[in-house]
Structures are given as C-alpha cells and as structure tokens.
Backbone bond lengths (Angstrom), bond angles and torsions (degrees), N, CA, C in turn:
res aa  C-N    CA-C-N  psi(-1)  N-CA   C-N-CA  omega(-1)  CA-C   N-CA-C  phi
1 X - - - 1.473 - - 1.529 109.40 -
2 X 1.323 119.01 143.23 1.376 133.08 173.08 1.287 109.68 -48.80
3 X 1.615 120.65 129.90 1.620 115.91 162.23 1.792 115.53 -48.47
4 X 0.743 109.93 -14.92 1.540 102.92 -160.63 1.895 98.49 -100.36
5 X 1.247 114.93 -6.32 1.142 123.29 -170.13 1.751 101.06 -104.59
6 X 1.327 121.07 -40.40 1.108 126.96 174.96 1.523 105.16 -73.32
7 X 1.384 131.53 -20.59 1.397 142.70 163.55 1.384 121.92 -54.85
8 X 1.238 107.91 -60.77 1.445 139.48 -167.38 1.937 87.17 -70.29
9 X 1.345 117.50 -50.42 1.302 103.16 -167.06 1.686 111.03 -71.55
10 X 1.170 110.25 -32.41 1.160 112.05 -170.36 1.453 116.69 -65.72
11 X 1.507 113.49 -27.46 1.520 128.94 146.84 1.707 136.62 -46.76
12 X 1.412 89.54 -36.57 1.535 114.27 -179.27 1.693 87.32 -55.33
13 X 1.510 101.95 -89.83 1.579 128.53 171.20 1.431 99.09 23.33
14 X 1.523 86.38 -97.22 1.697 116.47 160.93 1.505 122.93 -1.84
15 X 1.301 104.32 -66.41 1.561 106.28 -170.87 0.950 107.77 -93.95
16 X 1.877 130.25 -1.23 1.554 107.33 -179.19 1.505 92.26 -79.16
17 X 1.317 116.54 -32.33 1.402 116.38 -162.46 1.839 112.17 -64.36
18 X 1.215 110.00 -48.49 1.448 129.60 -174.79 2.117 78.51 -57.20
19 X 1.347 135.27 -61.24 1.426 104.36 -164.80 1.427 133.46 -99.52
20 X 1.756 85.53 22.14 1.735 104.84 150.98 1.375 118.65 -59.76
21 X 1.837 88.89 -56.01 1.915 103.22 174.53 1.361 110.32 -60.25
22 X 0.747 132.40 -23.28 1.991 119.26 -163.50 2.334 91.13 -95.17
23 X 1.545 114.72 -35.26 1.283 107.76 177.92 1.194 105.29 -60.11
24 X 1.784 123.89 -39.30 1.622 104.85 -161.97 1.367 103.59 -94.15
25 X 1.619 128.58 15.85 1.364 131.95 -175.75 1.611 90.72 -89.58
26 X 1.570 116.75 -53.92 1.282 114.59 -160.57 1.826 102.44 -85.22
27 X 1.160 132.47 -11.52 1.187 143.53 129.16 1.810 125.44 -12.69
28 X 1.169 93.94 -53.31 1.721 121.24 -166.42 1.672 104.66 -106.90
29 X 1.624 133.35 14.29 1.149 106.11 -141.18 1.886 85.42 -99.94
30 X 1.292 108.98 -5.46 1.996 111.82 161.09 1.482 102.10 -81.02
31 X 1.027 151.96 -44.28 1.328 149.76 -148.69 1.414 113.02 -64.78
32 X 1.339 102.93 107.92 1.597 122.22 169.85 1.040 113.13 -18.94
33 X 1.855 139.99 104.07 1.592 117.49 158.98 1.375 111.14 92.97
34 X 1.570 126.80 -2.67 1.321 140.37 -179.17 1.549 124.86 -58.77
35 X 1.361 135.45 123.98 1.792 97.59 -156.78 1.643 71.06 -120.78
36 X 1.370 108.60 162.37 1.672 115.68 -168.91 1.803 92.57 -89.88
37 X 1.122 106.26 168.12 1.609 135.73 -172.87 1.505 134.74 -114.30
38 X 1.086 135.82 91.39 1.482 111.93 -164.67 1.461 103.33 -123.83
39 X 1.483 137.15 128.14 1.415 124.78 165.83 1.373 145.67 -51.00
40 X 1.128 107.71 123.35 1.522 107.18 176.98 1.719 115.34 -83.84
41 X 1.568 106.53 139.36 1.340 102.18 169.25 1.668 116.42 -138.39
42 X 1.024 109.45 -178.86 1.467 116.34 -160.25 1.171 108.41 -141.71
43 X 1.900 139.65 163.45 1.215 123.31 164.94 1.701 89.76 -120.45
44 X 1.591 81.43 -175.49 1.835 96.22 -165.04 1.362 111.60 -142.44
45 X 1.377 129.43 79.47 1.106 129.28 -162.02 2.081 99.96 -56.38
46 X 1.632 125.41 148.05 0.705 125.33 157.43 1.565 111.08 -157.45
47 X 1.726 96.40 176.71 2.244 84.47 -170.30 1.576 92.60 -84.52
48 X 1.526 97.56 162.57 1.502 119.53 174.54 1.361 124.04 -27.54
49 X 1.331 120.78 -171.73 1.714 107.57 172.75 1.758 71.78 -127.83
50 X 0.950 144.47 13.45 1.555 133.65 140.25 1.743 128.86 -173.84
51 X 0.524 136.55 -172.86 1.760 140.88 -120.20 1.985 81.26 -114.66
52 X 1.377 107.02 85.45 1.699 92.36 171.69 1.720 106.86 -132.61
53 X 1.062 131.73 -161.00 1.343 137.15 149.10 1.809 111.44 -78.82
54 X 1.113 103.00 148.83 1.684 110.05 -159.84 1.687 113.25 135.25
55 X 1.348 107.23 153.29 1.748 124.14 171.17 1.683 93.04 -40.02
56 X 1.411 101.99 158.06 1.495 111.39 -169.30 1.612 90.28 -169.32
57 X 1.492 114.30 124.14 1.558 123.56 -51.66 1.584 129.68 -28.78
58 X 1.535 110.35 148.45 1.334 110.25 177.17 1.714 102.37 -94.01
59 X 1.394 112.41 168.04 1.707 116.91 -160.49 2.006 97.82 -114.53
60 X 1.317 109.23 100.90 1.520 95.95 167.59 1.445 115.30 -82.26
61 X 1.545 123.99 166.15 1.238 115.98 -169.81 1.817 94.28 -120.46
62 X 1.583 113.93 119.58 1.417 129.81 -166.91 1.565 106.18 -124.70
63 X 1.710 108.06 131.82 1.407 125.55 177.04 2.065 108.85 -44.55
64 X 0.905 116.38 126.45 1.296 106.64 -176.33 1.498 107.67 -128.56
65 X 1.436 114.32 31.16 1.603 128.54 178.75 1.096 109.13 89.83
66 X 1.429 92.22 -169.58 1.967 119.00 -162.73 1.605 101.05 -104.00
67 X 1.378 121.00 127.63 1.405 115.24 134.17 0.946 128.75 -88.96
68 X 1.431 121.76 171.90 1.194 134.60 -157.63 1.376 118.03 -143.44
69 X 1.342 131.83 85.18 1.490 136.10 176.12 1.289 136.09 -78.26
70 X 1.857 98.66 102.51 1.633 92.76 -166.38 1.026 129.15 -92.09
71 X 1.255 116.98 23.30 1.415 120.56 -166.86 1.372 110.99 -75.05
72 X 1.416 111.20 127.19 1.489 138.57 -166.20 1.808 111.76 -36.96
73 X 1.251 107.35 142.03 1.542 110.42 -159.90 1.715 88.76 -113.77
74 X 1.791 94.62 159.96 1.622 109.07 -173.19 1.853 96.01 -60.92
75 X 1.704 93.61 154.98 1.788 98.59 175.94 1.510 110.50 -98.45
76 X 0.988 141.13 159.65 1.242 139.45 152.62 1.576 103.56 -133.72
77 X 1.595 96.56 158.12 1.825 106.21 175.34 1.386 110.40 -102.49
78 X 1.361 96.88 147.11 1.517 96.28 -172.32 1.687 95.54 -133.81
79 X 1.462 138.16 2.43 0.871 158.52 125.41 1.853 96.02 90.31
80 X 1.687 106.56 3.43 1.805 105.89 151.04 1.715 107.38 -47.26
81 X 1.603 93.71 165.43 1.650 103.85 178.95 1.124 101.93 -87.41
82 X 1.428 115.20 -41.15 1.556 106.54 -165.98 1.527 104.29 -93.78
83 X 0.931 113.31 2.70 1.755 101.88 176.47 1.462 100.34 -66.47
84 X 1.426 120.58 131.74 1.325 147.46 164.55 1.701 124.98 -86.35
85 X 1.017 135.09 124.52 1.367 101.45 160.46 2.140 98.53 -147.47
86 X 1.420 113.45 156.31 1.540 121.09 -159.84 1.788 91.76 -94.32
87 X 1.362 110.98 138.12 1.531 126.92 149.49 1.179 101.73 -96.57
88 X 1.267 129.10 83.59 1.167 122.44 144.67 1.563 110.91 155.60
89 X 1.534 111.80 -135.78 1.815 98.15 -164.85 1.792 112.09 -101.80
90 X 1.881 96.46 5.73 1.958 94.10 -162.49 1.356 92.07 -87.04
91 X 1.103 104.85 -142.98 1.800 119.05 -130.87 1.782 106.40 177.73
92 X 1.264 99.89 122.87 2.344 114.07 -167.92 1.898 65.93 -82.23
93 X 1.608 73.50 153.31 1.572 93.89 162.92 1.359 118.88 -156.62
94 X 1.630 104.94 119.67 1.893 137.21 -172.24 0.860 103.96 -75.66
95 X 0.955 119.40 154.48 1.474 149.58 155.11 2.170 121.21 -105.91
96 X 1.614 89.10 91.40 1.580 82.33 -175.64 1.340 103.96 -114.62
97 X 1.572 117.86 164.06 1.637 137.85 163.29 1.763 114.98 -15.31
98 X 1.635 105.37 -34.90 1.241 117.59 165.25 1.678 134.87 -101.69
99 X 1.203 104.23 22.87 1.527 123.73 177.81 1.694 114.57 89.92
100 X 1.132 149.11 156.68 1.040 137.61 109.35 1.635 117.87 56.22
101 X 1.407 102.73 111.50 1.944 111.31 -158.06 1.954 77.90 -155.08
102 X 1.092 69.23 169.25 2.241 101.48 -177.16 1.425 95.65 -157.84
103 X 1.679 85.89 123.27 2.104 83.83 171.02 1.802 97.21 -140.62
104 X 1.044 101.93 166.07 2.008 110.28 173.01 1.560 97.13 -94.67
105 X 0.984 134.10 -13.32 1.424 144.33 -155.24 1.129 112.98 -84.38
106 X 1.173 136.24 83.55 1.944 148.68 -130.32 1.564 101.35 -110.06
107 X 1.424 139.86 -8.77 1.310 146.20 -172.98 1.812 110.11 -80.72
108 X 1.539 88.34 77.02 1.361 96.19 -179.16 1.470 122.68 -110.10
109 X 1.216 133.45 -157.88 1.460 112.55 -145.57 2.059 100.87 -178.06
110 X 0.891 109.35 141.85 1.528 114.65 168.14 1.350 137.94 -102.22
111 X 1.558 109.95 101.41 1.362 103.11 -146.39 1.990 98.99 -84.56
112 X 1.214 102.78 161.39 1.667 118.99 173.20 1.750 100.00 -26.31
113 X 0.819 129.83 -46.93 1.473 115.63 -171.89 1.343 116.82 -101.22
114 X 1.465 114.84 36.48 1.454 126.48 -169.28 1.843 141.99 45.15
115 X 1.224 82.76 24.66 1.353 111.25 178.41 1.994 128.27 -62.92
116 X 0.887 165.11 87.45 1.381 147.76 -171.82 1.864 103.28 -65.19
117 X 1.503 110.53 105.38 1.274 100.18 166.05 1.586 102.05 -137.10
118 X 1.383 110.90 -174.40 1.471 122.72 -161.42 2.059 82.98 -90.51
119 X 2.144 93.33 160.62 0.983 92.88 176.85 1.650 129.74 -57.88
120 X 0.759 126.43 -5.28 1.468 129.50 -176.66 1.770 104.53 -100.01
121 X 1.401 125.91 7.68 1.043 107.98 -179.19 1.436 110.90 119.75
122 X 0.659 130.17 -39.84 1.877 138.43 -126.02 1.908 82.89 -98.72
123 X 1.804 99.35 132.55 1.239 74.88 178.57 1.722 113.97 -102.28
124 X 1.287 118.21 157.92 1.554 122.97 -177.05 1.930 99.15 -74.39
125 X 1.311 102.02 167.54 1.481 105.58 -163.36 1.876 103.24 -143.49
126 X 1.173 99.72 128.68 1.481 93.85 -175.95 1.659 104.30 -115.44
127 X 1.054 115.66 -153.69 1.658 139.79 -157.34 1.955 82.05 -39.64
128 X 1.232 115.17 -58.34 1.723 140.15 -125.89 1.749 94.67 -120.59
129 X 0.869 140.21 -2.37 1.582 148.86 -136.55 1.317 130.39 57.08
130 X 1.506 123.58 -107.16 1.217 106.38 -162.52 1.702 102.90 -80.79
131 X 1.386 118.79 -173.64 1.369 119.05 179.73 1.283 93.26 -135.59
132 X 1.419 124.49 118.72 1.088 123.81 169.18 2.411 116.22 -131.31
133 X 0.967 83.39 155.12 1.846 105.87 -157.70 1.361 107.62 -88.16
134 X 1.423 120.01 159.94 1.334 110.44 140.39 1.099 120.66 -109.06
135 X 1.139 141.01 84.93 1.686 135.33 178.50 1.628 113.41 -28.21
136 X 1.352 109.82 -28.82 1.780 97.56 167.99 1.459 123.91 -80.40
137 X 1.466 113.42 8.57 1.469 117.45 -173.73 1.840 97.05 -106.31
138 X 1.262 127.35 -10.58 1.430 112.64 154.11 1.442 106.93 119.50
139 X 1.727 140.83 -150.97 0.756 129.03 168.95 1.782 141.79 -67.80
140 X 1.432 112.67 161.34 1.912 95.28 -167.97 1.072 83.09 -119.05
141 X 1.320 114.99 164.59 1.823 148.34 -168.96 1.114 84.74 -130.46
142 X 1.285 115.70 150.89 1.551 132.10 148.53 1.561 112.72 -140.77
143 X 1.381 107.25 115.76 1.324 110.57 -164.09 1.892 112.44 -71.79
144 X 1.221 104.62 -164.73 1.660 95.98 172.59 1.444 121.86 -82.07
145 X 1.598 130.42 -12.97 1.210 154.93 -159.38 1.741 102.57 -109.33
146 X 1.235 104.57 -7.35 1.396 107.28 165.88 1.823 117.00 104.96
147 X 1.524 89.47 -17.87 1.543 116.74 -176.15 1.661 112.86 -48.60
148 X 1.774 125.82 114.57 1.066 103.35 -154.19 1.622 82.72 -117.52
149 X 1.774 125.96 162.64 1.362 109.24 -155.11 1.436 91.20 -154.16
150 X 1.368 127.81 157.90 1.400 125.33 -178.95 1.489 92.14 -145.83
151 X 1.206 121.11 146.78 1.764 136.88 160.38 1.568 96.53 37.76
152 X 1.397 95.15 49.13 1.793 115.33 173.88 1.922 110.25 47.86
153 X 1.570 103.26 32.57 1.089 112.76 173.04 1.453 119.15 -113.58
154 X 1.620 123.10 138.22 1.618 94.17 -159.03 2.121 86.95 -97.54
155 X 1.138 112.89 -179.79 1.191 113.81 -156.07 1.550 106.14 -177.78
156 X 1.880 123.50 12.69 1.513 117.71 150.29 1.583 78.80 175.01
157 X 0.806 106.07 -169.13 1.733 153.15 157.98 1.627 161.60 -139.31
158 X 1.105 106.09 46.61 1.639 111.06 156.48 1.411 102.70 50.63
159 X 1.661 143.94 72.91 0.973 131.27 157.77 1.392 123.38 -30.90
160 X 1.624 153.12 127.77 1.400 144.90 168.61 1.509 92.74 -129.73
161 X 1.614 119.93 129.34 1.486 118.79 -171.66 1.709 105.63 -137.42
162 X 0.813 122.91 128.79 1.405 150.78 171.96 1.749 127.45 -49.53
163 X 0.717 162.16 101.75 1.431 147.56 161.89 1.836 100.26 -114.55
164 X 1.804 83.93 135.38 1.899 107.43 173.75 1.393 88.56 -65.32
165 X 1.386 124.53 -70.36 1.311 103.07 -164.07 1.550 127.10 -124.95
166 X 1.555 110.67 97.55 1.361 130.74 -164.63 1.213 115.34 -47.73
167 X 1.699 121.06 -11.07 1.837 101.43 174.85 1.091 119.35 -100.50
168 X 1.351 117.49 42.45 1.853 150.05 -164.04 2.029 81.75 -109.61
169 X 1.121 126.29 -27.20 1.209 127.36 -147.07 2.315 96.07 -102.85
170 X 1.129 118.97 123.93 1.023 123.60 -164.51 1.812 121.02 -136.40
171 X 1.314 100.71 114.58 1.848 93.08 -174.48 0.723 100.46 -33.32
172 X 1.722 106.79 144.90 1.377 155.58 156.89 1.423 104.96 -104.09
173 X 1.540 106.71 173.66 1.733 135.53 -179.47 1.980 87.29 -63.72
174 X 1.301 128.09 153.43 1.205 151.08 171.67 1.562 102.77 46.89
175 X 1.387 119.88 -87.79 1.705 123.37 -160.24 1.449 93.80 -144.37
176 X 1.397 119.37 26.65 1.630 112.35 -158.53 1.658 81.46 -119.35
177 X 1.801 103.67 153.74 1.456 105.40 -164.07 1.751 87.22 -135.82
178 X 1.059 125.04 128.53 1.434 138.49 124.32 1.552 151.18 -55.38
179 X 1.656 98.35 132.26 1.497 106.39 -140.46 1.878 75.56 -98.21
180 X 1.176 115.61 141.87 1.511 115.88 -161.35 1.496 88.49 -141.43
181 X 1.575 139.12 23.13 1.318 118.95 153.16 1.465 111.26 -131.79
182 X 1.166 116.96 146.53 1.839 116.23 173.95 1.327 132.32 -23.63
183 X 2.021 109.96 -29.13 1.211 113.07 -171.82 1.911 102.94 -75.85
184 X 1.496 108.53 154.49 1.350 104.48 169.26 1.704 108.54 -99.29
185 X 1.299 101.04 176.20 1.677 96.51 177.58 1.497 107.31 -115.88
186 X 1.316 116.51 169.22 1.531 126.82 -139.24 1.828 98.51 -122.88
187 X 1.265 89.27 138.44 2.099 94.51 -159.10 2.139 83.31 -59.25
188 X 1.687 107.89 152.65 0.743 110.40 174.29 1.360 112.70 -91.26
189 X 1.334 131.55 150.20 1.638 115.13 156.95 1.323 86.23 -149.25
190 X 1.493 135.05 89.16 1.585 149.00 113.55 1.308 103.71 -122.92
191 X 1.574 148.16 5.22 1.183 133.85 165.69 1.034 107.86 -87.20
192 X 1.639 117.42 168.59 1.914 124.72 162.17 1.445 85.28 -94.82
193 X 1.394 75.52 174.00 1.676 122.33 162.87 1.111 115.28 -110.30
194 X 1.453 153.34 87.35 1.504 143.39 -171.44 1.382 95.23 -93.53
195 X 1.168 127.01 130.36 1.752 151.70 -166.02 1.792 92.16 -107.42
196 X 1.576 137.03 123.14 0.890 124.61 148.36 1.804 104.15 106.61
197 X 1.472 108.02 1.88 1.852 132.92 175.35 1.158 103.25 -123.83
198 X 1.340 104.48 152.88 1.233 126.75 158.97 1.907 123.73 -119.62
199 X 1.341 122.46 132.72 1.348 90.36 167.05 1.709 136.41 -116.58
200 X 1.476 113.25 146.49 1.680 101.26 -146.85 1.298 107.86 -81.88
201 X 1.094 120.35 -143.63 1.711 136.80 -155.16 1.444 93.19 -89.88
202 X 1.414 126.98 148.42 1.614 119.28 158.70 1.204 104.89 -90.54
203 X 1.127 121.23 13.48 1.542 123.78 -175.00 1.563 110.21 -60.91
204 X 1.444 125.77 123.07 1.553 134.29 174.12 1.609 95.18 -92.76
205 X 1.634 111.50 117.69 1.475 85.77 170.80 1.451 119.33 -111.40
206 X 1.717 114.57 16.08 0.980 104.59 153.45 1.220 126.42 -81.69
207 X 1.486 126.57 -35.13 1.296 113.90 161.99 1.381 130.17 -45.44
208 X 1.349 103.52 -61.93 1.711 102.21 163.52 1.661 146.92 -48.90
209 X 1.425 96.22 12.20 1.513 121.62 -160.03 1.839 79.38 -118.10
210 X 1.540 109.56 -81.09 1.426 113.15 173.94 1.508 132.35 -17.99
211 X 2.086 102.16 -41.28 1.717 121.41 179.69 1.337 101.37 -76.48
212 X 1.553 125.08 -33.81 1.471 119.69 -168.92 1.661 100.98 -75.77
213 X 1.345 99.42 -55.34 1.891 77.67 168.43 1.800 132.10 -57.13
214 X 1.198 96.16 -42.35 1.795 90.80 152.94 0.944 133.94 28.18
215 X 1.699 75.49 -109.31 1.558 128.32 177.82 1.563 102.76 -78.03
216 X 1.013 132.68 -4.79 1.682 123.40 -175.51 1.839 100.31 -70.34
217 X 1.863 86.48 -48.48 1.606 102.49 -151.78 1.341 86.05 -84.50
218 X 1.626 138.56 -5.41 1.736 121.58 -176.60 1.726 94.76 -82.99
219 X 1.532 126.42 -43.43 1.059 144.50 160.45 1.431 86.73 -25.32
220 X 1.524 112.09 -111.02 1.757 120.59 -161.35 1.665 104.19 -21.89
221 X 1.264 129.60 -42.03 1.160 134.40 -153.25 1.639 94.71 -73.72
222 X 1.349 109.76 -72.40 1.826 113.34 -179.17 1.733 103.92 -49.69
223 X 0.920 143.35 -1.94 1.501 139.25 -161.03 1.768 85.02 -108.11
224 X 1.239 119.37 -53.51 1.442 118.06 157.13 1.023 148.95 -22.63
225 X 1.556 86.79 -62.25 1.381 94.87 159.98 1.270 136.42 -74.47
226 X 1.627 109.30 -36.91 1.613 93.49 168.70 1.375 132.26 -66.17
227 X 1.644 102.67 -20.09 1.533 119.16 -178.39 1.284 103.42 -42.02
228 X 1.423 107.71 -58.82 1.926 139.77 -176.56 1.649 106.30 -34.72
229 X 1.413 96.80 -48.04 1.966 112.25 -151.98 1.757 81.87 -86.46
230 X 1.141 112.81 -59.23 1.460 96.64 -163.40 1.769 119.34 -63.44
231 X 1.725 103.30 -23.91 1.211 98.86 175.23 1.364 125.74 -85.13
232 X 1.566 111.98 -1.42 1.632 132.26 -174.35 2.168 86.49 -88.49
233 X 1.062 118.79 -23.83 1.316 109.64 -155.31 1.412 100.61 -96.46
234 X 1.500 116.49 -28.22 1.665 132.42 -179.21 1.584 87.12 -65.60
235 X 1.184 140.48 -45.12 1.969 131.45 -136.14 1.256 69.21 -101.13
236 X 1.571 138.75 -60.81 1.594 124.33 -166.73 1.875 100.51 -39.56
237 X 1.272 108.81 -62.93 1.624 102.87 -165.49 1.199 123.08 -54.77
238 X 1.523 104.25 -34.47 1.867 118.64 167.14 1.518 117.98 -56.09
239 X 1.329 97.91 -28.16 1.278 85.15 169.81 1.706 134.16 -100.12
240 X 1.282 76.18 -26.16 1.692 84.81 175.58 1.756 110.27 -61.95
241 X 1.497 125.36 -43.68 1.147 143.35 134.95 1.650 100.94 -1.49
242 X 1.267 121.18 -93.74 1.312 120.85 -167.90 1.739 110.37 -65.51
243 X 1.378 135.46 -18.96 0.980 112.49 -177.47 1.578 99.80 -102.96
244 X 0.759 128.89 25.05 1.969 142.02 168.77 1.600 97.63 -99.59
C-alpha cells in the first residue's frame, strides 16, 4: 500500500474518533455537571512501508486521549433540598460498590434510611463519611461551606475536594469520575456549596455543531485523497502495463 494511503488512514482513524467525542458532547449538552471533551492527537514518525523518494521518517497521526474542560458550567435553581451545585473548581465525593468516585453532578436525593446519596444510589460522604438525616426532625439547610443542619442542629458536612492536577481525574460509569493516580485530593474551602442549584453542561452546542462539520469536510477531504492516490497508482500500472 501507498505511504500516503497508510497516512491518510491513520488520519481517517483520528477523526472518526474525535466525532464520536463531539456526538457524546452534544449528547450531554443538558447533563448535570457534564464537562465537554475534545481529542488529543499526536504524530508518530515511522520508516516507509517502502523504499521511494519522499520525507524519511514519515509522520502517522495517533489518538493521544481525551481532554477534559472544567471550566465551571451556567447555575440554575431548581429550589430541591438536595440539589447541590459547586462555585468553583472541587468535586462531591461517593462512595460506590466500586470504591471512591468525584462528580460536579449535585442532583442528590434521600434515600429510605436517611442517607444523602447520588441518584443511582451511591452514597455522598462528608467531613466523617456518610451523612445521614432524620426525616422526622424536619427541614435541612445546607450552608455554603457544605455544613448540612437539621432543627438548627448541625449533623455532617458536604465533603468538597480539590485536586492540583485535574487530568488525574478519568470517566467513570454515568457522571462519576475517577481519581487514577496515588495522590489524594485536599478538602476544598474556597468553593460554595449552593443548596437548591444545579450546575449544567459547559457544553457550547453551537460550537460543537460548527467542529462536527469540521471534521465532516476534513473526513470528505482524506477520502479524496486516497480516492486520488489509489487512482494516480491504477494509471501508473496501466501504464507501465502497456510499455512492458
């Protein structure tokens, strides 16, 4: 196969993947706490797939992961008790079946045994671990510091936790993120707690509408090109053909 064809594909690769990411961005662009996604790529110098005139090494173009943009999403009130939502850069932290999760995703809930956990169950964890209520003691406050309080009695606190460096942080199952290096992260206290918000998607979906065309027309373009190379390579053989 032609270098330029093994080029071109390795590009292809690339962009089907990059408009996987931009579908499940605009996918997600309601989703509570959602941080948008964009691919990283890399090239890879390697030798030819044969002995011609041309650059030497040639450069393939290889997926080199996900970013992850956390920059803080619009709030809205939804004026639930347990709706949560973060001012700032920390992160609620669950406790699920699979250890230890961090999400922005504040739509929490009181389960039958007075528990504060995320909708799926999972329970949220404050200062002490779990935080649990008495629903017969009446309404809860949750201050901005995370401080959660019943019949003006305080009774847990709203874990909010910190990480220096957030691309330590790695999808999880639903909106829940995994901390994937040894270091732990450090309780926050410069964020709020807004009691009664949620915060939404950073998802732009006009931009992300704009990237999918993009990449549609960089797509059409490499499909071109190989069309080009393979049909430049058929007239080479035709001809060589006739002058043999």
């Amino acid at each position: 196969m032609d270098n330029t064809l093994y080029i071109s594909l390795s590009r292809q690769m690339t962009l089907r993947r990059e408009m996987d990411i931009i579908a499940n961005n605009i996918a997600n662009v309601d989703t509570t706490g959602f941080k948008v996604e964009n691919l990283m790529v890399r090239t890879e110098p390697a030798a030819p797939a044969r002995m011609a005139d041309g650059p030497n090494p040639i450069k393939f173009v290889l997926d080199d992961g996900v970013a992850r943009d956390f920059t803080q999403g619009s709030m809205r009130a939804t004026g639930a008790t347990f709706d949560l939502a973060i001012e700032g850069k920390g992160f609620f932290k669950v406790e699920t079946e699979a250890g230890t999760r961090y999400t922005r995703d504040g739509r929490f809930t009181l389960s039958p045994e007075g528990k504060i956990t995320t909708q799926e169950g999972d329970a949220v964890q404050g200062e002490s671990g779990e935080i649990v209520l008495d629903p017969a003691k009446g309404q809860v406050a949750i201050a901005k510091d995370g401080t959660v309080s019943q019949a003006g009695e305080k009774v847990g606190k709203v874990g909010v936790y910190l990480f220096d460096d957030r691309s330590v942080l790695d999808k999880d199952r639903g909106n829940l993120l995994k901390n994937t290096s040894n270091s732990e992260p450090t309780p926050d206290t410069v964020s709020r707690v807004q009691q009664g918000m949620l915060e939404g998607s950073n998802v732009n979906p006009i931009l992300q509408i704009t990237r999918m065309i993009e990449v549609s027309r960089a797509y059409e373009s490499v499909v071109k090109t190989m069309e080009n190379t393979a049909d430049l390579s058929r007239r080479a053989v035709e001809r060589l053909g006739r002058v043999a």
